[in-house]
Structures are given as structure tokens and as C-alpha cells.
VODREN-524627 format. One line per field, with one value per residue (C-alpha): residue in three letters; x, y, z. Coordinates in steps of 0.25 Angstrom, whole numbers, plus 5000, padded with zeros to 4 digits. Last residue first. Layout:
// VODREN-524627
aa: c(ala ...)
u: c(X ...)
v: c(Y ...)
w: c(Z ...)
END
This chain:
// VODREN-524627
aa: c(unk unk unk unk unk unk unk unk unk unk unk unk unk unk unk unk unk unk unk unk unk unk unk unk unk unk unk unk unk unk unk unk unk unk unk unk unk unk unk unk unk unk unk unk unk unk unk unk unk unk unk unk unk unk unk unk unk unk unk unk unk unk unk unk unk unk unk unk unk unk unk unk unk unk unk unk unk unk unk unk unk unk unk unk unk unk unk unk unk unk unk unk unk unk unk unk unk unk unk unk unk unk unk unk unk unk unk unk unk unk unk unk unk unk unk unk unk unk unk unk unk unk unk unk unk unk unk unk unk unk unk unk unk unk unk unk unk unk unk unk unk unk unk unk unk unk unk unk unk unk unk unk unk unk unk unk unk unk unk unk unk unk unk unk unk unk unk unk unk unk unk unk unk unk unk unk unk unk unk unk unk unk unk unk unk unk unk unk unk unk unk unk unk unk unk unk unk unk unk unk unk unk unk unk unk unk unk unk unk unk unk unk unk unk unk unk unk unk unk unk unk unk unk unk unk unk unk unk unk unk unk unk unk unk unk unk unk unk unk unk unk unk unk unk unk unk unk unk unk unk unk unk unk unk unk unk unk unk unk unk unk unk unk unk unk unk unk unk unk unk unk unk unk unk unk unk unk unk unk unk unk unk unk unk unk unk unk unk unk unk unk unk unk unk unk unk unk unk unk unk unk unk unk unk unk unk unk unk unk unk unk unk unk unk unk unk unk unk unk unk unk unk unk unk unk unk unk unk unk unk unk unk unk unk unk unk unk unk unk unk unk unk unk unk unk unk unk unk unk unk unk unk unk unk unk unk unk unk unk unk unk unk unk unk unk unk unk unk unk unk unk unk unk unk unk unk unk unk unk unk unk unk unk unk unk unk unk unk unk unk unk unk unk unk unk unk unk unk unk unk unk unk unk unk unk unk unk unk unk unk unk)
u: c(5227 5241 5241 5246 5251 5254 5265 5261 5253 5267 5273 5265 5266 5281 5282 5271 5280 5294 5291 5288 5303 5311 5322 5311 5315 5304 5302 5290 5285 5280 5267 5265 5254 5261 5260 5245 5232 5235 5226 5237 5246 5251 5266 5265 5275 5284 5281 5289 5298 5303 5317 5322 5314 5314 5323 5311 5314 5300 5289 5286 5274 5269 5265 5259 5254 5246 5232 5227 5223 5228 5242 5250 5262 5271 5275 5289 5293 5306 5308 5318 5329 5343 5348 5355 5358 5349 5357 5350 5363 5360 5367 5371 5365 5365 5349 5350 5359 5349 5337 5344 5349 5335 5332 5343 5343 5347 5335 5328 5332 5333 5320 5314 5321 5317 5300 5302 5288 5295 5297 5310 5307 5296 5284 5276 5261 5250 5253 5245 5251 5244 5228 5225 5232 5246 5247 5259 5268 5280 5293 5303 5318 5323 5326 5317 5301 5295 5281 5279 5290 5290 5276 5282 5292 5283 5273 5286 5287 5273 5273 5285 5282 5279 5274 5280 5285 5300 5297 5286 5279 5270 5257 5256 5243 5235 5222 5217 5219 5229 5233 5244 5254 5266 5274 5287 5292 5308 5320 5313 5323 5319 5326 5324 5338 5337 5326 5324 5312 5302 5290 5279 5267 5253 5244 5231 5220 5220 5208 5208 5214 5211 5222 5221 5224 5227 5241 5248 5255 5268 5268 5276 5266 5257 5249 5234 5229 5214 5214 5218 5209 5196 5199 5198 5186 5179 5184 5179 5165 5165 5168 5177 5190 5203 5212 5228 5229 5242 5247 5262 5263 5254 5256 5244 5235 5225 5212 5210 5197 5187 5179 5175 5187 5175 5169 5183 5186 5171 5175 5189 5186 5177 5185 5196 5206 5208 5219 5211 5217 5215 5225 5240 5246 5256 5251 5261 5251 5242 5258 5260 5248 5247 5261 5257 5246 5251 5263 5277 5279 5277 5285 5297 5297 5294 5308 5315 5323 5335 5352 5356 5357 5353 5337 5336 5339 5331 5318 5319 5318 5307 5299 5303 5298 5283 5287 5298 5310 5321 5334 5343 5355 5370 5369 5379 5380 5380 5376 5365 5359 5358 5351 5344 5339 5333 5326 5320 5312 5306 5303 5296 5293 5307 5308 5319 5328 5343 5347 5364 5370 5356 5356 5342 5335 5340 5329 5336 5339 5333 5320 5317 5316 5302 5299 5314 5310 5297 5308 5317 5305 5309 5319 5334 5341 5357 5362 5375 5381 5385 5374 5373 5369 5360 5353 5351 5345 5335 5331 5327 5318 5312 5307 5299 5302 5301 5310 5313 5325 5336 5350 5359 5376 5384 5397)
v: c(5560 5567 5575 5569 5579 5575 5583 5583 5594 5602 5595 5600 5614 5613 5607 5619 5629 5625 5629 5643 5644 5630 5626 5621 5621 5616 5619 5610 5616 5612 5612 5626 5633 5646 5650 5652 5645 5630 5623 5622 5611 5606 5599 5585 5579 5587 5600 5600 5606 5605 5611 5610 5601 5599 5588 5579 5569 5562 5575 5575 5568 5576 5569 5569 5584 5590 5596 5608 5607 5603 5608 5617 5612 5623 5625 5631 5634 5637 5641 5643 5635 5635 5645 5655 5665 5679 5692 5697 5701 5706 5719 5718 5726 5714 5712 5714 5701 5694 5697 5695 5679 5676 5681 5671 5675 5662 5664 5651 5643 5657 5662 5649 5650 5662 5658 5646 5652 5666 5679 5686 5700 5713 5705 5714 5706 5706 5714 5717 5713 5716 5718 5702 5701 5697 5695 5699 5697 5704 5696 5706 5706 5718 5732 5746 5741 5754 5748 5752 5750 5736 5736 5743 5732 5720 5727 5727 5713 5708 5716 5708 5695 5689 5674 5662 5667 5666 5657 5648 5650 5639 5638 5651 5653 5663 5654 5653 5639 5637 5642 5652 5649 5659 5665 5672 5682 5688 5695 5707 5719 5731 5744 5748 5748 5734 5727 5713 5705 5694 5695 5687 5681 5677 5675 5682 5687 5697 5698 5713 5713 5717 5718 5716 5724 5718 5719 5707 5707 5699 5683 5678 5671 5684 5690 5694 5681 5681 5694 5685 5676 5685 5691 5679 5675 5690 5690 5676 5683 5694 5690 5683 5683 5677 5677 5680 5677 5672 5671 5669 5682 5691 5705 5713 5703 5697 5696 5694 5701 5695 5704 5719 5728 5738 5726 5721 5734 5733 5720 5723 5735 5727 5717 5725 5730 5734 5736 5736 5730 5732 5722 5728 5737 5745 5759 5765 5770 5755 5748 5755 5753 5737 5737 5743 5733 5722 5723 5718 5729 5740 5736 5732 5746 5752 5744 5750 5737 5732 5735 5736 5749 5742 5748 5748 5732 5731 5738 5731 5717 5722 5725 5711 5704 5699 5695 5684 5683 5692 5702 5709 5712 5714 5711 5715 5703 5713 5726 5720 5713 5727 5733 5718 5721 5735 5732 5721 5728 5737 5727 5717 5706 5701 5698 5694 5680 5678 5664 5668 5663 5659 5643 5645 5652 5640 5632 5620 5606 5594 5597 5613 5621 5626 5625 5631 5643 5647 5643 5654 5664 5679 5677 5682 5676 5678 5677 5675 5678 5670 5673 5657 5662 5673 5665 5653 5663 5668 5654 5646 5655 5661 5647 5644 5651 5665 5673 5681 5691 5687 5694 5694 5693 5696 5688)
w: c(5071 5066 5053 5039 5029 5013 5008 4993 4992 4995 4984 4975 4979 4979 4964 4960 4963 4959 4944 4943 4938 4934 4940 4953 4969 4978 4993 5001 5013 5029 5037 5032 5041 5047 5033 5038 5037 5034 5046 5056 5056 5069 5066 5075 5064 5056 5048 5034 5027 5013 5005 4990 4984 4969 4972 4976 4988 4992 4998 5014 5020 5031 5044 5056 5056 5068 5063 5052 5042 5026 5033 5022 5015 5009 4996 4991 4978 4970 4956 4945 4954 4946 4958 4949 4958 4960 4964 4977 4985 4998 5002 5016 5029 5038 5039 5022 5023 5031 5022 5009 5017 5018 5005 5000 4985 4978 4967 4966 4978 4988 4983 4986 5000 5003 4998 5010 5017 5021 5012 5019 5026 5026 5021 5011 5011 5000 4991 4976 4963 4951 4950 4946 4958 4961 4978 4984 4993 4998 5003 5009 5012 5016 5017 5014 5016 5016 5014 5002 4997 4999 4994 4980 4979 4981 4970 4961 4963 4961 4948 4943 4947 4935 4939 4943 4956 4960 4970 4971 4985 4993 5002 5007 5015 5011 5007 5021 5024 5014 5001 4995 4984 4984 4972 4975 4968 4966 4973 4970 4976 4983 4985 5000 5006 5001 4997 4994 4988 4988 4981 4984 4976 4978 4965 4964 4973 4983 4995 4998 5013 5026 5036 5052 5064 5078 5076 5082 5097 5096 5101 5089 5083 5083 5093 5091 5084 5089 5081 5066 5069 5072 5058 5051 5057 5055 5041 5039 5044 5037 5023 5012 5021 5018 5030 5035 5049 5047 5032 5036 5044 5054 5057 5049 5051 5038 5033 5018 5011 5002 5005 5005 5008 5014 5021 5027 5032 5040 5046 5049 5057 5064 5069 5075 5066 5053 5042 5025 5013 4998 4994 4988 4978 4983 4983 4991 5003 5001 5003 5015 5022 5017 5023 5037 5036 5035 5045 5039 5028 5037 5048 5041 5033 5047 5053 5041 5036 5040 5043 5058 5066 5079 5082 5066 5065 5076 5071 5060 5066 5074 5061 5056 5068 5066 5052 5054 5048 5055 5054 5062 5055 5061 5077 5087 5099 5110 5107 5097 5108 5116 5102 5103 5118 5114 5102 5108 5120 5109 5101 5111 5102 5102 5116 5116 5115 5108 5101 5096 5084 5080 5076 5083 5071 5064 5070 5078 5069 5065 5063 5060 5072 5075 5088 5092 5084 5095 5104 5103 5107 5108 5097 5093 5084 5083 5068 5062 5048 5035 5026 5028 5042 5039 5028 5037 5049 5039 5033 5045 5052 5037 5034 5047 5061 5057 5064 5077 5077 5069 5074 5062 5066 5053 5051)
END
């Protein structure tokens, strides 16, 4: 039995799907957090958050990363360690500088680096060629202004750091550029309390369908495990509001534009989820995330294909050879669709769907939730996961039955 070490994590679909791969993978896992309780608010009824099931529950500092490289190398001498490994963005490059510091398998810390941050990717990929937005980096108010005049609108704002859509902003002219960039500064930390770059991305406005491609790579020869299509709305327009997976479309162009953004930006061992706008000029990226797509997509991979990406990811923590062989699952599709808050306000009620056997999985917020106003991933009050033997199928099921969970909010 291997001993994983989990350094923070997401707290939604990820939270509760890593630790579950590494277990049925048949190892252990300590968890170490600088905040236990921001996962004890967001334990699922009924039961702890599986984060807490950790064979050992460890705190540091885990922003401090030179300070943590010393006490998990004096960790590592004490309960030894096999893999390091974690969900969430805003410690992926920390991850990797661990698993180098001990010796242990993972990506080039750089590679992580640069596929993670915005910009350092939209760099790499305009040196490679990958096709992509024209985009411009700047700072401070009027270095934005004057980039966005020689881009000329529409544009989209967006940070360099943030995940799940935050921040992320349509803008038509100056003055819903200024309001969007004025949010993003007055947000100078992150939610996990680490200084954010100050810089922000401009962005050719792309048109066309929104896909992913989810992939593995091993000592840096990538596999396409297959696409995922996505369905975006709320507030801003760039929320995800479902996925469909595999994609009903030919993927093929979008899959070997994922590959040549992994190269791009050096990315040598992993999982990664790349998405991907298709264009009437061919596939152009949107985002490389260095790790496991979010948002339930795992688990529609899992159901249609009986790939465990969760499970890939472990297993490549641990230095072992995943096997990527596809099963004959009987499911030609799967979707989820997520339900967004029509405003913001604190939830009384949600009504939930009758018994339907294409359901495979639901969630929903309970009573006293605080909807925001729909702006971010952040957002969901709750999903709806469909199973389909037919391909292309699942999708419009899970979106019809998300319209039908009918919230109610408190006086």
C-alpha cells in the first residue's frame, strides 16, 4: 500500500473524487491543509468530507513555500511519502516543487508553472504557434486602456491566477472595461488568502462552440482520452452551465490543437483538461489546466469510457503506468447540467426531480444556501448527471431537467 500526501484541494467534485480514486486504487493518503475547517464547512450531509477520512489530518502553512519544503522533507522522514499530489489550481506548482524537493514522480515544476498562469501559457503557445486569441498582458489602468484600443473591442478581461470563470468579463468599450477591470484589482488575494498577480490578460473575443480535450501524458507523449462539449451562460455569458461527454462533433482538430498547447508549454506528465474554442478559423485555445477537468466531466469520462482520471492522476503521482484501455460501459453519452441561481438571495427551497433511471448522480444546496448572482462556477446551486446508450444523447435530458429545479428564496 502506497502513502499519497494531498496538499489542499478543491472542496466540490475534485475534493471528493481524488481521495476516493486513491483509496479504491488500494493506498492511503495523509492530508495536509493550512485551514481544516474551510473543508469541514463543506462536508456533504450525512457524513464528514472525505478529505477528513485522511490517514493522518496534518497543518502548515501551505502558502509559504519555502518554509513548506522544509517541514514535508522532515515530514517525509518520518511518515515516508510515495506521491504528492492535489486538486486545486493555486497549488499545483507547489505540488511539483515537492515531488522534486523529495525525489518523487511529477511534472517539471516550470511546465506546471506555465500551463497554470494565463499568461505564461498565452506566451508560450504565441512562440509555438499554437493558435489562440490575440491577446495583450497589462497592468495598471492605463496600460489596459491603451492595449484595449490597439486590440479594438469586443474584448474579454480576464486574471492571470483565478479559476472557475472568476473575474472573467465581456467588454464592448471603455467604460465596461474600466468596471470590470476595477473588479478584478479590488480582489488582490485569492480565496485561499495568497497574493494575486496584479496583471490582467486581454483577449480577441472567440466565437463558436466550447469544447475540452481531456488527455494524459506520460514521460511527455500525450494521450486523447476524448472531448468534451460544454454549454456556457449565466451572468457573464462564460459560465459553464453543462458538459456532454464525448462531444457530438469530430474532434480531431481540437485534439491535436490540445497536444500542440501541451507542448507548448512544456507540460511532460499528467493529466490536463485544455479548452478550446472551435472557430469558423479552426480550433483556437482558450485555457491549458495542468490537472483533472472539474465540474463532474471525471465522472462522465468514467460512466462512458471506464477511464478513472482521477485514479490516471494518482497512479502517475506513484510512478506507475496507467492503463488507458477503454471498457465496454454500455453508456454512448453522459451529461451533466448544473443549476444556476436566477439572482442572487438565500435559498428556501429547490424542488428536486421524481425517480428517472437515466439519473445517475444529483446534488443540491439545502436550505439558507446564499446564491450569488450566477457569475462564476462558483455559482452552482447544485447538478443533475444523465446516462444515455445512445451518443450525443445525454445532453439535452440533463439540461431539461436542470430548468426544471424550480428555486424558491426566503422572504
Amino acid at each position: 500500500m502506497a502513502h499519497v500526501l494531498l496538499v489542499e484541494s478543491w472542496v466540490g467534485a475534485m475534493g471528493r473524487l481524488l481521495p476516493r480514486a486513491v483509496l479504491e486504487a488500494g493506498h492511503g493518503f495523509s492530508f495536509l491543509t493550512r485551514d481544516p475547517h474551510h473543508y469541514l464547512r463543506d462536508a456533504p450531509a450525512g457524513g464528514g468530507h472525505p478529505l477528513l477520512a485522511a490517514r493522518n489530518l496534518l497543518t502548515a502553512e501551505t502558502n509559504d513555500v519555502p518554509a513548506l519544503l522544509e517541514h514535508v522533507t522532515r515530514l517525509h522522514g518520518a511518515i515516508p511519502f510515495d506521491g504528492v499530489l492535489t486538486s486545486c489550481d493555486y497549488y499545483l506548482e507547489t505540488v511539483a516543487l515537492l515531488a522534486a524537493r523529495l525525489g518523487l514522480p511529477g511534472g517539471d515544476p516550470d511546465a506546471v508553472r506555465t500551463a497554470y498562469r494565463k499568461d505564461l501559457s498565452r506566451q508560450a503557445m504565441d512562440r509555438a504557434g499554437v493558435p489562440q486569441p490575440a491577446f495583450a498582458l497589462a497592468e495598471g489602468w492605463t496600460e489596459v486602456s491603451r492595449a484595449a484600443d490597439r486590440l479594438g473591442f469586443p474584448l474579454v478581461l480576464k486574471p492571470v491566477d483565478l479559476c472557475a470563470g472568476m473575474y472573467v468579463r465581456r467588454v464592448t468599450d471603455q467604460a465596461e472595461l474600466r468596471g470590470a477591470f476595477d473588479a478584478v484589482a479590488g480582489f488582490p488575494v485569492n480565496a485561499r488568502r495568497q497574493p494575486r498577480v496584479p496583471a490582467v490578460l486581454l483577449e480577441e473575443l472567440l466565437t463558436g462552440p466550447e469544447v475540452s480535450v481531456e488527455t494524459v501524458t506520460v514521460d511527455g507523449v500525450t494521450t486523447v482520452i476524448g472531448v468534451t462539449d460544454k454549454s456556457l451562460g449565466g451572468a457573464t455569458g462564460f459560465v459553464e452551465t453543462g458538459h456532454m461527454f464525448p462531444a457530438d462533433l469530430d474532434g480531431a482538430a481540437a485534439e491535436k490543437t490540445a497536444v500542440a498547447a501541451l507542448e507548448a508549454v512544456g507540460f511532460d506528465q499528467g493529466v490536463a483538461h485544455t479548452e478550446l474554442r472551435l472557430t469558423d478559423d479552426g480550433p483556437k485555445v482558450v485555457e491549458v489546466n495542468p490537472r483533472p477537468a472539474g465540474n463532474q466531466i471525471t465522472e462522465l469520462v468514467r460512466r462512458v469510457t471506464g477511464i478513472d482520471l482521477p485514479m490516471v492522476y494518482a497512479q502517475l503521482a506513484l510512478g506507475e503506468t496507467p492503463d488507458l484501455s477503454r471498457a465496454d460501459t454500455g453508456v454512448g453519452s453522459a451529461a451533466v447540467a448544473f443549476v444556476l441561481p436566477p439572482r442572487a438571495g438565500t435559498v428556501e427551497s429547490i424542488r428536486r426531480w421524481p425517480d428517472d433511471d437515466r439519473i445517475v448522480d444529483w446534488s443540491l444546496c439545502g436550505p439558507g444556501h446564499r446564491a450569488g448572482d450566477a457569475s462564476s462556477n462558483n455559482d452552482y446551486l447544485g447538478y443533475v448527471m444523465v446516462v444515455d446508450e445512445k451518443p450525443g444523447a445525454a445532453r439535452a435530458t440533463a439540461g431539461t431537467l436542470a430548468a426544471e429545479a424550480e428555486v424558491r428564496y426566503a422572504a
